[in-house]
N, C-alpha and C positions, 0 to 999 in steps of 0.2 A: 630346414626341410630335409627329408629323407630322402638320398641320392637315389635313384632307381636301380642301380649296378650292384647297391648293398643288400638286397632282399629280395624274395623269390629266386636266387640262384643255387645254382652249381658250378663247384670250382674245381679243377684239378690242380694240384702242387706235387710237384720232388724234387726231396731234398736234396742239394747237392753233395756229392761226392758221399755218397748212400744210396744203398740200394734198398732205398724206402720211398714209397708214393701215396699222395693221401688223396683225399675229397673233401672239399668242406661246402655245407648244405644249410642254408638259412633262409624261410619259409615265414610269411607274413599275410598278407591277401589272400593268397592262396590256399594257406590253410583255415585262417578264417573263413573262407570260402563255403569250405566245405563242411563244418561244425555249424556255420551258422544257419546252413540248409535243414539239416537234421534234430537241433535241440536235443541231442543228445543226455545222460545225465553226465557229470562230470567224470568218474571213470571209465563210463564208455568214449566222450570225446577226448580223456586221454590220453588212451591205448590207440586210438585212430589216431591219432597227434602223432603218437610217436610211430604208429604204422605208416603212415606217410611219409613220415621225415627219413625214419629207415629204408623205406622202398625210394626214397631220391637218392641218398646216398649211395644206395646200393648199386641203382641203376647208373648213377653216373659214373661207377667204375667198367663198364661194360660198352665193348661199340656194338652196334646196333642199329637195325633200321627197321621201326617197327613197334610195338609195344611193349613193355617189360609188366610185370604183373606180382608182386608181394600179396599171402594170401595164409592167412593165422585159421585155420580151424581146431575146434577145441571143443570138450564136453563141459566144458563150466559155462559160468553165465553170462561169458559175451562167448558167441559158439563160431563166430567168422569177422572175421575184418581184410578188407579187402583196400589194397591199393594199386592202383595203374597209370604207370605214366609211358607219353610217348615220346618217340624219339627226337619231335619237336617241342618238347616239355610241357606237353599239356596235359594235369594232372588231378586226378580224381577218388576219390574212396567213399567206403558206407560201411557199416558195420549190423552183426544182428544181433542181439541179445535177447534175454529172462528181467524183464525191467525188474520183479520180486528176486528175485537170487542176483543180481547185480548191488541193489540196493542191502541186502544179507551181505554180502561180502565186501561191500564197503564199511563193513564194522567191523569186522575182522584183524585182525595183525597179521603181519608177513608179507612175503615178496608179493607183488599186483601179478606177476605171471601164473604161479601156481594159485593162488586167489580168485583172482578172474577170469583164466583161461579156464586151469586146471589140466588134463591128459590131449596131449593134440599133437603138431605140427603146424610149423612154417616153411612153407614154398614158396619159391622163386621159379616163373616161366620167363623165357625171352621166344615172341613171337614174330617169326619176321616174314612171316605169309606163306600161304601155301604151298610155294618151290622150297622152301628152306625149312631144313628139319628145328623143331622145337627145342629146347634147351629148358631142364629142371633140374632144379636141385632143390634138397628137403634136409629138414631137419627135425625133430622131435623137439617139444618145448619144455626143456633141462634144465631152462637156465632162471636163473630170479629175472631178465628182461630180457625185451626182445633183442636188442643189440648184442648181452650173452649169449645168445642162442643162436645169432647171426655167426658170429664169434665164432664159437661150436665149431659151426657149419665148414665156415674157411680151414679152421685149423685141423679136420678132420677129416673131409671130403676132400679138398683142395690143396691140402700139404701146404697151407700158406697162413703165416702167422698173422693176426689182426687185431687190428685195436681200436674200439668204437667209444666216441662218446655224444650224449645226446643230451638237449634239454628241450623243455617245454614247459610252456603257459600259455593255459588254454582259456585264460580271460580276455575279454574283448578288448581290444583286438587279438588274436589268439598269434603266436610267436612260436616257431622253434628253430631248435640250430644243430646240427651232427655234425662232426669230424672223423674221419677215418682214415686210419694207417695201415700200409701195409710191406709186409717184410716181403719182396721180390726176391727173386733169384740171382745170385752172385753175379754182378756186372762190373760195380765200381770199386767195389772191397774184395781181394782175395783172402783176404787174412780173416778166420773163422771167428778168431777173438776178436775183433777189431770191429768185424761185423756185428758180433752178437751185440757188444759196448755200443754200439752206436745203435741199433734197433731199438734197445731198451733205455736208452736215452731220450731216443725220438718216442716211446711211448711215456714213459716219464714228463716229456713236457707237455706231451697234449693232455695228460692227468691234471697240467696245472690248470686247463681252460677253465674259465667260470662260466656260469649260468650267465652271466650278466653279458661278456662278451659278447656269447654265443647269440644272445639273442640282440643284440643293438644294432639295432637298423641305419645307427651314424657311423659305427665301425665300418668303414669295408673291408672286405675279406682279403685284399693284399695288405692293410694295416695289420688285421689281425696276427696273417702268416708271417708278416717280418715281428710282430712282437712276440712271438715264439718262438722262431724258427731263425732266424738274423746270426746268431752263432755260429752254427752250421750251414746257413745260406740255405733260401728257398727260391724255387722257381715255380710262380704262378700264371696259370693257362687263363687263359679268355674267361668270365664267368660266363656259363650257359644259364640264360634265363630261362625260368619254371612257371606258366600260370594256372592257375585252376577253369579248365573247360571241360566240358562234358562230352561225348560223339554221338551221345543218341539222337534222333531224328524222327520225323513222323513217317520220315519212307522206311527208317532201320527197322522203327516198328510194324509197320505193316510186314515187312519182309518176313520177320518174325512169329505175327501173328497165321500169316497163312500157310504156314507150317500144321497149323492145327485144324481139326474138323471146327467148321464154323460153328455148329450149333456147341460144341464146347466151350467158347469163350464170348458167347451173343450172353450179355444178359437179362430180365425179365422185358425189360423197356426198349429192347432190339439193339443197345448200345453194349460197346467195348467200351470199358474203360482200363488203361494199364498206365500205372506210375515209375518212372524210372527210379529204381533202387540207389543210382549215385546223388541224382542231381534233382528229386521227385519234382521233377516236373511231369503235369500232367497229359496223358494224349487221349483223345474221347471221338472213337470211331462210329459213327453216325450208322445206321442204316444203309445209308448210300452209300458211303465209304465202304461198309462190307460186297455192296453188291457187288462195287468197283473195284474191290480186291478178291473177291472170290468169281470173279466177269457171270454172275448170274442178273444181274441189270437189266431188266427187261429194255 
């Protein structure tokens, strides 16, 4: 049986005696979760696959209290993909597409970024409530995947070198796995050569990960990190567990809805109906519900 510690986490590692720190991210239920709400077709679930698994990774390099938010838009035929996790790991996405040019560009050859995104950007928010100023960072979609473009991002905006690798299978059960490294600022190495050799060593071995590792839910993740990383010696942190939950609600929604003139959103049969975009669950505002949200109730 599959230990619980080995999937839906986040881990943080550094390596010793390097001034290098990684994450490693392996997604199970959770992502399944969320694919199997949507029926997706197979290249939209995925680029949601991997927008999720990116946006865990992501986030668990970052402290935080509060929401983190990964968010692809694009003129091709998946036009937004959206992922958000909180800072007790509860983790959710949707995406929207052109099911006819989705289906067109799964015939096609070439990288799945410029194919199925095509001209866009990737953001990053970190939300931590309305006393605390917001946090973004963007990037243009340059690269053949999202994780190069994540890439990008760091080694451009950030002056900090990285190195992402991802897998996924999005057959049921639906699996993926990330790793990430990152070249930190001179602490344990002063020696520039020394440092550099050792950066590119520490990306050199996470090249060697497989698909198969990544996603093995009997691996755990302090097995994994000593079977790469044991040379140089690694140090691994608590894994942070991730599940797939939703936050919407019937009260989120009314709050929402009464933002709007009623007769805007009443439709022929005196009912509201609105679906939630992550988790389509449905809410079906009655009549009376509206009186009692908009307090006209006789």
């Amino acid at each position: 049986m599959t230990a619980p510690q080995n999937i839906d986490i986040a881990q943080t590692f550094q390596l010793e005696g390097l001034d290098v720190r990684g994450r490693f991210v392996r997604l199970g239920p959770a992502l399944d979760a969320v694919l199997e709400a949507h029926k997706y077709p197979d290249p939209v679930a995925k680029m949601l696959a991997e927008t999720l698994t990116l946006g865990a990774v992501l986030a668990s390099a970052l402290k935080y209290d509060g929401l983190f938010t990964l968010q692809v838009q694009s003129n091709g035929p998946i036009s937004l993909l959206v992922a958000d996790l909180t800072s007790d790991g509860a983790l959710r996405g949707y995406a929207r597409f052109d099911e006819t040019r989705v289906a067109q560009a799964a015939l096609q050859d070439g990288a799945r970024v410029p194919r199925l995104l095509g001209a866009g950007h990737l953001a990053f928010t970190v939300d931590q409530g309305p006393d605390m100023e917001r946090y973004q960072g963007i990037t243009a979609l340059e690269g053949s995947t999202l994780a190069v473009c994540a890439q990008s991002y760091f080694r451009t905006s950030e002056q900090l070198e990285t190195a992402i690798f991802m897998a996924t299978d999005i057959a049921s059960p639906a699996r993926s796995g990330a790793m990430m490294v990152q070249r930190m600022p001179s602490h344990f190495v002063t020696d520039e050569a020394e440092a550099e050799d050792g950066w590119r060593r520490s990306v050199a071995i996470m090249a060697s990960l497989t698909k198969d590792e990544a996603l093995d839910p009997d691996l755990s993740s302090d097995e994994l990190l000593y079977r790469l990383y044991h040379e140089d010696g690694v140090r691994a942190y608590p894994p942070h567990p991730l599940e797939h939950r939703c936050r919407c609600s019937f009260d989120k929604v009314a709050a929402t809805l009464k933002s709007f003139p009623r007769a805007e959103i009443t439709g022929d049969d005196g009912h509201t109906l609105v679906e939630c975009e992550f988790c389509k669950t449905s809410y079906d505002f009655a009549p009376a519900d509206l009186d009692d949200l908009f307090a006209t109730r006789a």
